[in-house]
C-alpha positions as a Markdown table, in Angstrom:
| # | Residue | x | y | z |
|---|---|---|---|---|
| 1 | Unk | 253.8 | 246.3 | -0.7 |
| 2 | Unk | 256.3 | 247.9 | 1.6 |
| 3 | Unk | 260.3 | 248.1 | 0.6 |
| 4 | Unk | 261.3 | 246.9 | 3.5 |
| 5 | Unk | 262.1 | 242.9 | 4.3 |
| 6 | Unk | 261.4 | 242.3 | 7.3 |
| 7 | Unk | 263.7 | 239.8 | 9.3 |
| 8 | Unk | 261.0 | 237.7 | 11.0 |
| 9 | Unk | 258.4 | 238.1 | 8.4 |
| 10 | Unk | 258.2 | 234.5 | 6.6 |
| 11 | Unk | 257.7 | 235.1 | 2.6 |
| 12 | Unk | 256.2 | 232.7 | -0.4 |
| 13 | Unk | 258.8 | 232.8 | -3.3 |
| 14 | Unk | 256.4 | 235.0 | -5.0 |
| 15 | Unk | 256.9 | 237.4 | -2.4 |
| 16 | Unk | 260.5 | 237.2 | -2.4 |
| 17 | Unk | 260.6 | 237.0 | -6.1 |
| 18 | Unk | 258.7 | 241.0 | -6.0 |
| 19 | Unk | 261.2 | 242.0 | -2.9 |
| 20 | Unk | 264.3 | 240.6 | -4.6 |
| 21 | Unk | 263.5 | 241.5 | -8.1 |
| 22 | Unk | 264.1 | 238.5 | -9.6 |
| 23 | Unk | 262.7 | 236.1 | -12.1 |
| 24 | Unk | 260.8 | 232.4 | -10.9 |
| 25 | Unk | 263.6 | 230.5 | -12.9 |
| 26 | Unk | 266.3 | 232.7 | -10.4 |
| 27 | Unk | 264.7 | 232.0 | -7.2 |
| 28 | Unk | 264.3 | 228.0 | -8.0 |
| 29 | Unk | 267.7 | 228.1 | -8.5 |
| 30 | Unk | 268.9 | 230.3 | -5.4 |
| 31 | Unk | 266.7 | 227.3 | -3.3 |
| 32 | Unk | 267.9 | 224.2 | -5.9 |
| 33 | Unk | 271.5 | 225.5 | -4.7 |
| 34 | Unk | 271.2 | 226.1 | -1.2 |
| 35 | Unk | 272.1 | 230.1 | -1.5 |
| 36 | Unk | 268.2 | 230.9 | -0.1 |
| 37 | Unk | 267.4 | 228.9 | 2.8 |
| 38 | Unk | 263.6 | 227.7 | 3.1 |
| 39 | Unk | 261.3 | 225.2 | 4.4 |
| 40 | Unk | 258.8 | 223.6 | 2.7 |
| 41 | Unk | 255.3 | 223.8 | 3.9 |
| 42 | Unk | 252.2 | 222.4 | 2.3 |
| 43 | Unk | 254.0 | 222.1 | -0.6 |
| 44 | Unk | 255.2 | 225.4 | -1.2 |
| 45 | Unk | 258.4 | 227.2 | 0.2 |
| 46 | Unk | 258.7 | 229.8 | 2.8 |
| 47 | Unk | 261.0 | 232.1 | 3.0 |
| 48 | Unk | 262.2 | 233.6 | 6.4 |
| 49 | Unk | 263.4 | 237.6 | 6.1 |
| 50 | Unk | 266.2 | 237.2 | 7.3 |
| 51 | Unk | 267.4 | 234.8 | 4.6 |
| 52 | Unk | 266.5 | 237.4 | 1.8 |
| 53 | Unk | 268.5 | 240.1 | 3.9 |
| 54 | Unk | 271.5 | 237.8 | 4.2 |
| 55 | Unk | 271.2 | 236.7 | 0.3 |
| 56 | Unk | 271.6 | 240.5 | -0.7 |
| 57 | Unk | 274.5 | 241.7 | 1.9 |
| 58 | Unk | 278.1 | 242.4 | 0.7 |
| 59 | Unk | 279.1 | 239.2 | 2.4 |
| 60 | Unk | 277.0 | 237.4 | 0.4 |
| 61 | Unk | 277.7 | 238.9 | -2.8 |
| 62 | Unk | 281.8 | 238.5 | -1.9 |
| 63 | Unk | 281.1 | 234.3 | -1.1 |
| 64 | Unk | 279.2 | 233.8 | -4.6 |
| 65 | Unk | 282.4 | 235.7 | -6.4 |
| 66 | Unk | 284.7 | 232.8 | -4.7 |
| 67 | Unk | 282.5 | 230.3 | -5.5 |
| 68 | Unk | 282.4 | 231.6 | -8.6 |
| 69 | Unk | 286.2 | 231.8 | -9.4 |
| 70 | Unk | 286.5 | 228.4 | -7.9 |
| 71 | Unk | 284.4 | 226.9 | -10.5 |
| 72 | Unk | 286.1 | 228.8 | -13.2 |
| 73 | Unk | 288.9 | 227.7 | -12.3 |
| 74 | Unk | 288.3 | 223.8 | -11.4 |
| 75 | Unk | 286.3 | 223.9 | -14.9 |
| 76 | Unk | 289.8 | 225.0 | -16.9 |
| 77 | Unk | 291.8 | 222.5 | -15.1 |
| 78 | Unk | 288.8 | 219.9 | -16.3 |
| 79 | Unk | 289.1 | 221.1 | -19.8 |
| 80 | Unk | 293.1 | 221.0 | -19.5 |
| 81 | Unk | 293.2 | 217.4 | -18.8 |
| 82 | Unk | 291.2 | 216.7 | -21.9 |
């Protein structure tokens, strides 16, 4: 298998899973929660290029860090209130 994603290349998750080095239980989540975009197809996802190279730019590591914070934060105000 060749390092490089390619952007119009369409991927399984076990494909993506190898590329991205990441576990099955990781990549469920990433498409439960909307941060890989796929389509399903016979059953089974498909993942476009393009989506892995998005998932693993600076931009996208920046957004989950505010998204992170955000819950962090909305979580302490919860627990506050209690």
């Amino acid at each position: 298998m060749s390092q490089e994603i390619k952007p119009n290349q369409i991927y399984t998750t076990e494909e993506a899973q190898e590329y991205l080095k990441i576990s099955k239980s990781t990549i469920k989540r990433l498409l439960k929660k909307g941060m890989l975009k796929a389509n399903k197809v016979g059953g089974r996802y498909k993942i476009l290029g393009s989506e892995m190279i998005r998932l693993v730019s600076p931009r996208a590591e920046a957004r989950a860090r505010d998204l992170y914070f955000r819950l962090k934060s909305k979580t302490q105000n919860i627990i506050k209130r209690w």
